[in-house]
DRENGUGU-199752 format. One record per residue (C-alpha): x, y, z. Coordinates in pm, whole numbers, plus 50000, padded with zeros to 5 digits. Each point is the difference from the previous one (the first is absolute). Layout:
N
XYZ ...
//
This chain:
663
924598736591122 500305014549622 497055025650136 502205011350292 502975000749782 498735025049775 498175020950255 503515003750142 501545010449677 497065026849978 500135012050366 503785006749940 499645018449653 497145022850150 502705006450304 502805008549795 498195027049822 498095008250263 502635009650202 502525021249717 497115029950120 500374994450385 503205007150056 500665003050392 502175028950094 503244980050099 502385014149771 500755031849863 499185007549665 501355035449821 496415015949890 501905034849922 499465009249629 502875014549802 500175035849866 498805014750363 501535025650174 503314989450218 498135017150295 496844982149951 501844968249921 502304998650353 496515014050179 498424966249847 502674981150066 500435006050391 496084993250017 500254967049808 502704993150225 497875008350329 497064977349839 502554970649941 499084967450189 501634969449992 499184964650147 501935003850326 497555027450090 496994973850095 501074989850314 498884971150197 500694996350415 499534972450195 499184998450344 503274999450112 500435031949785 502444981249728 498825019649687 500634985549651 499005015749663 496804982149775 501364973349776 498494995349670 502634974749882 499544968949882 501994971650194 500404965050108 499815015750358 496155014449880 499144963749812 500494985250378 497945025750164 496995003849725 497654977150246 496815000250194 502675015350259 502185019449824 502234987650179 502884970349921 498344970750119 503184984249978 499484978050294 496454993450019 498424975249848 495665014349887 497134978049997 498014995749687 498095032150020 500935032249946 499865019950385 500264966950178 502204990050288 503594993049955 502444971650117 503715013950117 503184980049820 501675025750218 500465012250304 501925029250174 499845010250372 501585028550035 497285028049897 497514992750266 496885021350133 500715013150324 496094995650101 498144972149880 497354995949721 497334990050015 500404966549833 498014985949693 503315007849824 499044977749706 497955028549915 502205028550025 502344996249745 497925028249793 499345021150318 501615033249971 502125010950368 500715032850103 503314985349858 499274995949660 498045031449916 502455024149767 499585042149976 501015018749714 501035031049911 500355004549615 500395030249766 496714993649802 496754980050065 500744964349903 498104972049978 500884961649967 497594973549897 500764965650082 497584973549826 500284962349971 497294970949901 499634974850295 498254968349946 496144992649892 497995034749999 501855022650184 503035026849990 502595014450200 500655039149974 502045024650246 499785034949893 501665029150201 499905037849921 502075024050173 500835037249964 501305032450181 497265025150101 503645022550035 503804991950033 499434987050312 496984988250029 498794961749856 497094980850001 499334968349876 496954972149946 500424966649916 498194965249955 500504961349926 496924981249948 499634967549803 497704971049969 500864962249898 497314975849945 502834963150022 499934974149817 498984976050295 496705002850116 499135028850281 503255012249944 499275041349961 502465022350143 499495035750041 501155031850130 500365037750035 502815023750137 499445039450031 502705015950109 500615040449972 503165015050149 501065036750019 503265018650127 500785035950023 503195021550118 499775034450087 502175029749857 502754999150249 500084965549943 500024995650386 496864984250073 498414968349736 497184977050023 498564971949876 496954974550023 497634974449824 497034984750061 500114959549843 496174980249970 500434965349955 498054967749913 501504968849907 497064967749935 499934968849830 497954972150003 501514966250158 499514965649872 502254984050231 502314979049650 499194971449867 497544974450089 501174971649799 503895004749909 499714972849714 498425024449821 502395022649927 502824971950044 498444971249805 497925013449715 501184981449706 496795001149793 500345041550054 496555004450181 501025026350259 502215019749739 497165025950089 500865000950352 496735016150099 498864960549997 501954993050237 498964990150360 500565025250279 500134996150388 497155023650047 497805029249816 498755024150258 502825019150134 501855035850009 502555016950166 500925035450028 502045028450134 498905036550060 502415025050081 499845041050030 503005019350128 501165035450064 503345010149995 501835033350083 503875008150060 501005035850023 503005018250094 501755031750112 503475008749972 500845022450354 503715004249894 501665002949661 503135015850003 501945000249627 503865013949974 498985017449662 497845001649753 500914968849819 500244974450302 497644970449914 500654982650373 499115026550243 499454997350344 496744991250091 497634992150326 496474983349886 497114989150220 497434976649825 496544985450081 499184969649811 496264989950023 498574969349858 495804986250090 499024969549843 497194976050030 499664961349813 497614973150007 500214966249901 497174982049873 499514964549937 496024987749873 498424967149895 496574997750013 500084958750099 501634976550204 503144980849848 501764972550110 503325019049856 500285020250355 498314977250231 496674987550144 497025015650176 500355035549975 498875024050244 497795018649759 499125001449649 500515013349781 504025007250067 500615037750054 503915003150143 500985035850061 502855010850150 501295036950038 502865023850080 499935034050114 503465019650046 501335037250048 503465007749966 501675029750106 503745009450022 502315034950054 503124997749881 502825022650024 503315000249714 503315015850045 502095002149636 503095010249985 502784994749757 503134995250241 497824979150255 497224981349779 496294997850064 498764984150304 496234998850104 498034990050308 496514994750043 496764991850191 497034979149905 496454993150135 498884968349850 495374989550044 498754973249922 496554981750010 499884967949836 496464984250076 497374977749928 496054997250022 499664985250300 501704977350327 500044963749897 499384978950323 500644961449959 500554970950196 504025003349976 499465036550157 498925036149885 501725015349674 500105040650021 498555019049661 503085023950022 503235012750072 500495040450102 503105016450088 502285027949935 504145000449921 502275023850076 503404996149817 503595020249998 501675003649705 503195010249870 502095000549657 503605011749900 501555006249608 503205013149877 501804997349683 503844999450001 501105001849660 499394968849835 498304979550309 496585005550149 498634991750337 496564995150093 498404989150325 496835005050199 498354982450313 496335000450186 499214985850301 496614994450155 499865016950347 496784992250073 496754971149855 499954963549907 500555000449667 503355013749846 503544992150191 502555017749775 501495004149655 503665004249881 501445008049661 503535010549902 501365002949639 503495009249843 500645007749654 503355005449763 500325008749688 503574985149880 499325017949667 497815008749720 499144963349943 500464980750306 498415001750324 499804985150297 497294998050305 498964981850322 497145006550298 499164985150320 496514996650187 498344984350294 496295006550087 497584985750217 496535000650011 496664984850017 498274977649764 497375014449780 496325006850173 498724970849862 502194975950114 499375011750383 496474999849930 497324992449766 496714990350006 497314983949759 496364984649960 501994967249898 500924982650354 503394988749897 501375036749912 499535019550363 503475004750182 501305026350260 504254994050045 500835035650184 501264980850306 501494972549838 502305018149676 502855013750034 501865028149822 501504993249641 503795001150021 501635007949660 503765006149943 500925005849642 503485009249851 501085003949635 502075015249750 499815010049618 502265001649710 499245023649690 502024998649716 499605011049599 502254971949896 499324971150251 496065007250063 498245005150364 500414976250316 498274999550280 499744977550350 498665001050270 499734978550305 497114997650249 499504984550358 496544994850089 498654995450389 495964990550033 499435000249675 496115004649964 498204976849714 496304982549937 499944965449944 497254969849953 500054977250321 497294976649723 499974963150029 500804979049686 496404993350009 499175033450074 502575010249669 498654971249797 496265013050082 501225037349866 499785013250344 503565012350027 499245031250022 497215000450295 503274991950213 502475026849910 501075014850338 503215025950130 502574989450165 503785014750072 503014978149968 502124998550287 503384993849828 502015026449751 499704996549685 502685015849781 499255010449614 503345006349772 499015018649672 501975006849697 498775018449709 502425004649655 498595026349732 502195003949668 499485011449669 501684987949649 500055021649677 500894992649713 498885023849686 496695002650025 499594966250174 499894997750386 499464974050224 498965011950418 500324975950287 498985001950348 500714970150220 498674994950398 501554974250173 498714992250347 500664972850286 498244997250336 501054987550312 497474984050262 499034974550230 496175001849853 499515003749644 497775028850067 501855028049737 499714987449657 501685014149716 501194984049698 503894997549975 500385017549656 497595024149843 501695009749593 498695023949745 502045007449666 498535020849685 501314999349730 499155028749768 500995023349696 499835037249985 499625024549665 498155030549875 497864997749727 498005021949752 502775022149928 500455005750406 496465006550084 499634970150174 502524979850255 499414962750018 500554973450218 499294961649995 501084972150195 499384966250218 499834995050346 500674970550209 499254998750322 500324968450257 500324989250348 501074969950151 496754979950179 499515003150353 496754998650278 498845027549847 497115014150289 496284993149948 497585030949990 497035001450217 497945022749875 497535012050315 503375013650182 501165014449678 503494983550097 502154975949869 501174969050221 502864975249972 499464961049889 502864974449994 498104968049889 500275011449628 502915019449765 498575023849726 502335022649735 502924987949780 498125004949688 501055023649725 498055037649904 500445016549645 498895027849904 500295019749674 499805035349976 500085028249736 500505038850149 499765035449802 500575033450093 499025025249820 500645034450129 498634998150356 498054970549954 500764965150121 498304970949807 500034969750137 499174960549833 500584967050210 498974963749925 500494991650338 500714963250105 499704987149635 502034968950073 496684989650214 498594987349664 503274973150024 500504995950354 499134969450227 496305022450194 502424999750355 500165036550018 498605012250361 500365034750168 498584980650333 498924973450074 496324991649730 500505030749936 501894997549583 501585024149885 498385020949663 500574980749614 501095017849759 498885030749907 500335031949823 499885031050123 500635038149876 500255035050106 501525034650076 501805027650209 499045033849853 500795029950130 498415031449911 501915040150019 498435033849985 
//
């Protein structure tokens, strides 16, 4: 600790004078030297100003084309997203590990797929979609280094570089690997994701394109929790305080997911009719061809037999491979216009090959080794702003395959004023269950299905509505009714639970019955000086004739933290405490050869306390980031699961940084 401590103090000293020379060129500086000539002066000037860049001009843009300007800031907002995610994991609850599954606290309905996945979704919470892949156009080449220590030998580090080749013309390369040995025994986790984007407009500005190509894999090793829970529970004499000697289920297995994809979007603008010179909402006709070819395989190895996933396997060793091939194509066509609002129609060809080895034939009947089809889908969207209030809507329907059904979203805003604003959407999809819940195969007997006959579509409705205010904070709700609602689930015997075999048994089923989810989520922020204290609050409350959703009723997490610049301004600080809790509930049980989490109700995990202390610096464009994370672990009564045997991590600390980089 007093090593770390110091190196800190020295990496920070080293930064601040490293970086009074590196200067990026965000602001304008007056370089012209007095006693020049006023003609050479005003010439310098007007090229200064033509050279002038400023931090709005790196531009990020989402797939939905929302474009935001690069943040260097240092916030609350950035202290909940500085993760293994970078995301706010607000509602997920991680395993020990660093790159390890996660357990939901909440859930929402209204945001989903309209094909399915391919299921092992315990293992996709790092996978990049087509969705989450960002393109950039920015003024200079920039760079941004994200680095963070996991957990016994290892490190996590996402690095992206990006430039313009010309105005209009950006490329970008970026990758997130990390390594994490655990503290439990065969715990590593491990991964890599390449992903390089580019996007290019022509002169006329009539015709753009863009496109990345994403590599993927995702592996860790499984140990199936704890043998012995006593261990961990029950050690008073402290000999499993090094929790690498403590029992595990098993030694011998890994899982993994491999995914490549190629993406391209382009349009061309046939119409674009302006009144003058200065209209910025002309009238426009676009066409568009989206084009999107993926393929994934998941991967689940053990080189012996375990009693953990049932007897007598076919073969040994265990070699589970399952894989998904799909091509996406759809033209779309947009009419803009300011008096009459954008509306959009579209068509979509939809292939997909999910498949196995080989055709399983048993005594209870054959089991096919895949599933091959194509979709075609209509679509259709409509926007307009009228003044203050904005509407929103869009609609597919599948005219032809198995799979899809159809998809609804509508959405209204209004801005009252400056500081208050109001919002509510509606949605109703339906759809089939993900591949591997219609079928699945494995050398272990127990985990070979085929439901294409006997599921049904999933039938979501979802309605909601939002508050945002400066003064009162954020609200939102939202209300969802859910018809065959698709889950896994352990059909064990006590003796069979009692013998650790509750996971050879885990099985899909749908339920039969609606289920309806109400969710209410409160975010508000107190400030006081320099002090501040942030609260977000979930509540949540299920309806159902089977428990089969579980959720636990109140999720809270409240920091409490004081801002300040130090060092004569040179550096902004922040430090602060962070509670985080959630009532107990069934939370699900992970099985770790489907890579998917299923629910329990014979036992209630949760409703213990997390702290977490953290000290954050930014100087110039650099983030630096310090966390003793769960140090009330040291104190606490050892009840502190992400899963069923599986605990969550002790206390530990942590550090890092955001950099990014200007030429």
């Amino acid at each position: 600790m007093r090593f770390l401590f110091f190196a800190l103090l020295f990496f920070l000293g080293q930064l601040l004078f490293a970086q009074q020379d590196s200067l990026p060129p965000l602001e304008k500086t007056d370089s012209i030297a007095k006693g020049k000539p006023k003609f050479i002066k005003q010439k310098e000037e007007e090229e200064e100003e033509e050279r002038t860049v400023s931090i709005v001009d790196y531009k990020i843009i989402s797939y939905a084309r929302d474009t935001t300007s690069l943040d260097t800031t240092l916030t609350i907002l950035k202290e909940y997203k500085y993760n293994f995610l970078r995301k706010d994991d607000f509602e997920l609850m991680p395993f020990s590990n660093i790159g390890q599954p996660y357990n939901a606290l909440g859930r929402t309905f209204s945001n989903t797929s309209f094909y399915p996945h391919l299921g092992a979704m315990a293992k996709h919470f790092n996978y990049f979609e087509k969705e989450d892949i960002d393109y950039y156009s920015v003024a200079t080449p920039m760079t941004e280094l994200m680095f963070k220590t996991t957990l016994e030998q290892g490190q996590l580090l996402d690095a992206l570089l990006t430039f313009n080749l010309s105005e209009r013309f950006n490329f970008s390369l970026a990758y997130k690997g990390f390594r994490s040995l655990g503290k439990y025994r065969f715990d590593q986790a491990q991964s890599g994701n390449f992903r390089t984007t580019f996007n290019y407009r022509n002169k006329r500005d009539n015709y753009n394109v863009r496109g990345h190509i994403a590599a993927q894999a995702i592996e860790t090793e499984e140990n199936g929790g704890l043998l012995n829970r006593e261990q961990f529970e029950n050690d008073p004499e402290g000999d499993f305080t090094d929790r690498s000697r403590i029992d595990v289920q098993y030694q011998d297995a890994n899982n993994r997911v491999l995914g490549k994809r190629y993406f391209l979007d382009h349009q061309l603008k046939l119409l674009n009719i302006k009144r003058d010179s200065t209209d910025n909402e002309p009238t426009t006709l676009t066409i568009g061809h989206e084009f999107n070819y993926e393929t994934k395989l998941y991967e689940f190895i053990q080189s012996s037999q375990t009693d953990a996933f049932g007897l007598d396997p076919f073969v040994t060793p265990i070699e589970d491979k399952a894989r998904l091939k799909t091509m996406f194509n759809k033209v779309s066509t947009k009419f803009s216009n300011k008096t009459l609002g954008n509306a959009t129609g579209s068509i979509s060809l939809y292939n997909y090959n999910y498949f196995f080895n080989s055709i399983l034939v048993t005594e209870a009947g054959t089991i096919q080794n895949q599933l091959k089809g194509e979709e075609i889908a209509v679509g259709g969207g409509y926007s307009k702003k009228f003044g203050r209030l904005f509407l929103e809507g869009n609609i597919n329907y599948s005219v032809s395959g198995e799979l899809t059904g159809n998809a609804f979203n509508a959405a209204v805003e209004y801005q009252i004023n400056d500081n208050n604003q109001i919002s509510g959407f509606i949605s109703a999809s339906s759809r089939m269950p993900n591949f591997n819940f219609l079928l699945y195969q494995s050398d272990y007997q127990n985990f070979n299905w085929q439901n294409t006959a006997v599921f049904e579509n999933i039938q979501t409705q979802s309605i909601g509505f939002g508050f945002d205010s400066k003064w009162l904070g954020s609200i939102e709700a939202e209300y969802s009714a859910i018809d065959n609602y698709t889950y896994f689930e352990s059909i064990a015997t006590q003796e069979q639970i009692d013998n650790a075999q509750e996971t050879a048994f885990v099985k899909p089923f749908q339920e039969a019955t609606t289920i309806n989810h109400l969710r209410v989520k409160y975010t508000k922020e107190f400030k006081w000086r320099n002090w501040a204290l942030n609260n977000t609050v979930l509540y949540q409350d299920v309806t159902q004739d089977k428990q089969v959703l579980n959720v636990p009723q109140l999720v809270t997490r409240n920091t409490l933290y004081f801002s300040t610049d130090a060092f004569k301004k040179a550096m902004f600080l922040q430090t602060g405490i962070t509670f985080k809790y959630f009532t107990s509930y069934n939370m699900n049980a992970y099985n770790p050869l489907l890579g998917e989490f299923y629910i329990q109700n014979r036992e209630e995990l949760g409703g213990f306390p997390m702290l977490d202390f953290f000290i954050n610096a930014k100087v110039r464009q650099t983030r630096i980031y310090l966390k003793a994370e769960h140090f009330n672990s040291s104190f606490s009564e050892p009840n502190f699961y992400s899963a069923p045997n599986y605990p969550f991590r002790d206390f530990v600390i942590r550090f890092g940084l955001v950099w990014n980089f200007f030429s």
